[in-house]
N, C-alpha and C positions, 0 to 999 in steps of 0.2 A: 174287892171294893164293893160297898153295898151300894144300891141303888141310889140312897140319898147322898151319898157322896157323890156317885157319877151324872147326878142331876146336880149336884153344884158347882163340881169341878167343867159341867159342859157349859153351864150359866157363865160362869166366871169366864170362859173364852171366849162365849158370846159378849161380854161385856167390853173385851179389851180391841173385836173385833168392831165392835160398833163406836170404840174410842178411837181408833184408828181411823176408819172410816169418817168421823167428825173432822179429826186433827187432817186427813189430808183433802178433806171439801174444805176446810179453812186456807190451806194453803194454795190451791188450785186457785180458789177463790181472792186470798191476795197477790197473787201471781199475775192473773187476767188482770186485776185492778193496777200494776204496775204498768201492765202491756199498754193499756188505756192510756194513759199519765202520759206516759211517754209520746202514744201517738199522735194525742190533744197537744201537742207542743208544736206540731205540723201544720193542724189543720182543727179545726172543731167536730164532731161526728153528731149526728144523732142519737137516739137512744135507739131504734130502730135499725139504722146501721152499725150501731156496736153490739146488738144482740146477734143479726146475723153473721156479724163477723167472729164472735165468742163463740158460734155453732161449730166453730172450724179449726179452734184452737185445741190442740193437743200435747198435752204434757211429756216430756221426753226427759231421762239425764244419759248424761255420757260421761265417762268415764274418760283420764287422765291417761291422753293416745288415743282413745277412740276415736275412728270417721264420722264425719255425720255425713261427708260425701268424698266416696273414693273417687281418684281418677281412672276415665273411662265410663262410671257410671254416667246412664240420664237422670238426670235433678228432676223432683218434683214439687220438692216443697223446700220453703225459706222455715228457717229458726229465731224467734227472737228471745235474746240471751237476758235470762230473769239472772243469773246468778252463776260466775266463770267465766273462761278465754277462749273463744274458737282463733283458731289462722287458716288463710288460705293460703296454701302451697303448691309448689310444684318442682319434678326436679329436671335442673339444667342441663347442656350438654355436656357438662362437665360431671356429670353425676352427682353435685352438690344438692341439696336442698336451698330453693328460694323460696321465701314468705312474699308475699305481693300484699295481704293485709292482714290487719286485727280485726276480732269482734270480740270487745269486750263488753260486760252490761249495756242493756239499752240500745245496741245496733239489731240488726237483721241479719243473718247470714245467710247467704246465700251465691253460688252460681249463677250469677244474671243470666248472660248471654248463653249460655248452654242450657238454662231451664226455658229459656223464651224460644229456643229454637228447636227445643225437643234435641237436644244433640248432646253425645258425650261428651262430658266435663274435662277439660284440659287441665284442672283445678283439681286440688284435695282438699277437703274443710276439715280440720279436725281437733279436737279439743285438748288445750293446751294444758288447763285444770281441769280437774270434777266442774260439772258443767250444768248447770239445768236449764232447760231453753222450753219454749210453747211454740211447737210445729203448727203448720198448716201449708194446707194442699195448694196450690200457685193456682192450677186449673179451675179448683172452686173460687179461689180469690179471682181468679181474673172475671170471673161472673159478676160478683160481685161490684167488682169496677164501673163492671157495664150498669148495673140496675143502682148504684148508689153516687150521686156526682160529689159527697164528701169525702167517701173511700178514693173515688177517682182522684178525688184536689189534693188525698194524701198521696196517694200513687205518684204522681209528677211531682210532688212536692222531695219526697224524700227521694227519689231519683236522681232530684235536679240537684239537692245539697249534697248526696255523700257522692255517685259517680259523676258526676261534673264538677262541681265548683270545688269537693273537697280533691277530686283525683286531679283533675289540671295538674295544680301546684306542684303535687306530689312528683309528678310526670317529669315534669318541666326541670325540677330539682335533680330528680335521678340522671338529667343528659346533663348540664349545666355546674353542679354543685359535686365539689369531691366529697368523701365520706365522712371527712372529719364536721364538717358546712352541717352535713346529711343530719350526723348522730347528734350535733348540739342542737340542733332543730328540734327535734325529736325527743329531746330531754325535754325541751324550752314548754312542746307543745302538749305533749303526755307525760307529765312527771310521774303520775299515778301509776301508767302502763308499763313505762320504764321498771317502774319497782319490782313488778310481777315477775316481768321476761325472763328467763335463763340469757345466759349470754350467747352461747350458740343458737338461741330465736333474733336477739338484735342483731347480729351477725349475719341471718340469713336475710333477714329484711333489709341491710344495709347492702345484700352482695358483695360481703367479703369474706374472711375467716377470723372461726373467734382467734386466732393469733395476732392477727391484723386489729382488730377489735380492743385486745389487752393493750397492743400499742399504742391507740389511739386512747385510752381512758388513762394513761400512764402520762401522757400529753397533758389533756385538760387537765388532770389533777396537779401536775407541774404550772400552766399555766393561768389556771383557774381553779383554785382551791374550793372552793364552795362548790365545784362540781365532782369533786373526789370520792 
């Protein structure tokens, strides 16, 4: 190869290297601005505290089965999901797999209680689709809390709407409501998420099996056609 061709052909890598390089600071850069959107729905931030907060954000994808937190590990950092399905799981004494929740777009993923206590996670987080999420470190976040009272006002905030007021209900339903109650719910209030699921995911979240499950969809479609 002559010189001037391997000065063109190394041009030309440079070129697609530095197109690459554009095309994924665009997307990073729409990604953070989604994270944003989202969190202004909580609470209002500063520019100030949304830059320190951007300091912390790290890009991650995961892969369809990948963990983002096995059980056993200590959690360090929450995921917020630009694009795909995390669930948290665990498995029973019956050696079944149970779902305890979803995160799909727009939630936070994460091990509350085992990131806050430094303690291994009783929980698996793991991604149900191809997944891309924007990590961050809890211990730098929780600094954060302390030096900015809007990141704080989102802290309680979103605490207080998904494990309080949205887990209650949930809870309450699980002792109270048989699974048939459970799954119509569950259509009624995720239709979108519904879609997604395999059936051995709504099965595990309902704690029962996907046989139990076909029965039950076999039901409503006999007695509620529109949910067929």
């Amino acid at each position: 190869m002559s010189p001037d061709a391997t000065r063109l052909l190394f041009s030309h890598g440079d070129e697609i290297g530095q197109i690459k390089a554009i095309a994924d600071s665009r997307i990073e850069l729409m990604n953070t601005e989604a994270f944003f959107t989202k969190i202004r729905t909580y609470t209002p931030l500063s520019e100030k505290a949304e830059l320190a907060w951007s300091s912390l954000l790290r890009p991650r994808q995961y892969r369809k089965e990948e963990p983002f937190i096995r059980a056993g590990d200590v959690p360090t950092t929450y995921a917020f999901v630009v694009k795909g399905l995390l669930c948290q799981q665990y498995v029973g004494r019956d050696g079944n797999m149970i779902i305890k929740c979803f995160f799909p777009e727009n939630r936070i993923a994460s091990s509350v209680s085992a990131t806050l206590l430094g303690e291994p996670s009783p929980f698996a987080i793991t991604a149900i689709e191809n997944t891309n999420v924007l990590e961050y470190d809890f211990a730098a976040f929780r600094l954060l809390v302390s030096d900015f009272a809007d990141i704080a006002a989102f802290y309680i905030r979103y605490m207080e709407r998904h494990w309080i007021i949205d887990k209650e209900p949930g809870e309450i339903a699980f002792r109270h409501d048989d699974a048939m109650q459970r799954y119509i719910d569950f259509i009624r209030k995720e239709p979108e998420l519904h879609k997604r699921l395999k059936q051995h995911h709504i099965a595990a979240w309902l704690g029962i099996t996907p046989e139990s499950l076909s029965r039950l969809r076999k039901t409503i479609a006999i007695t509620r056609p529109d949910r067929g």
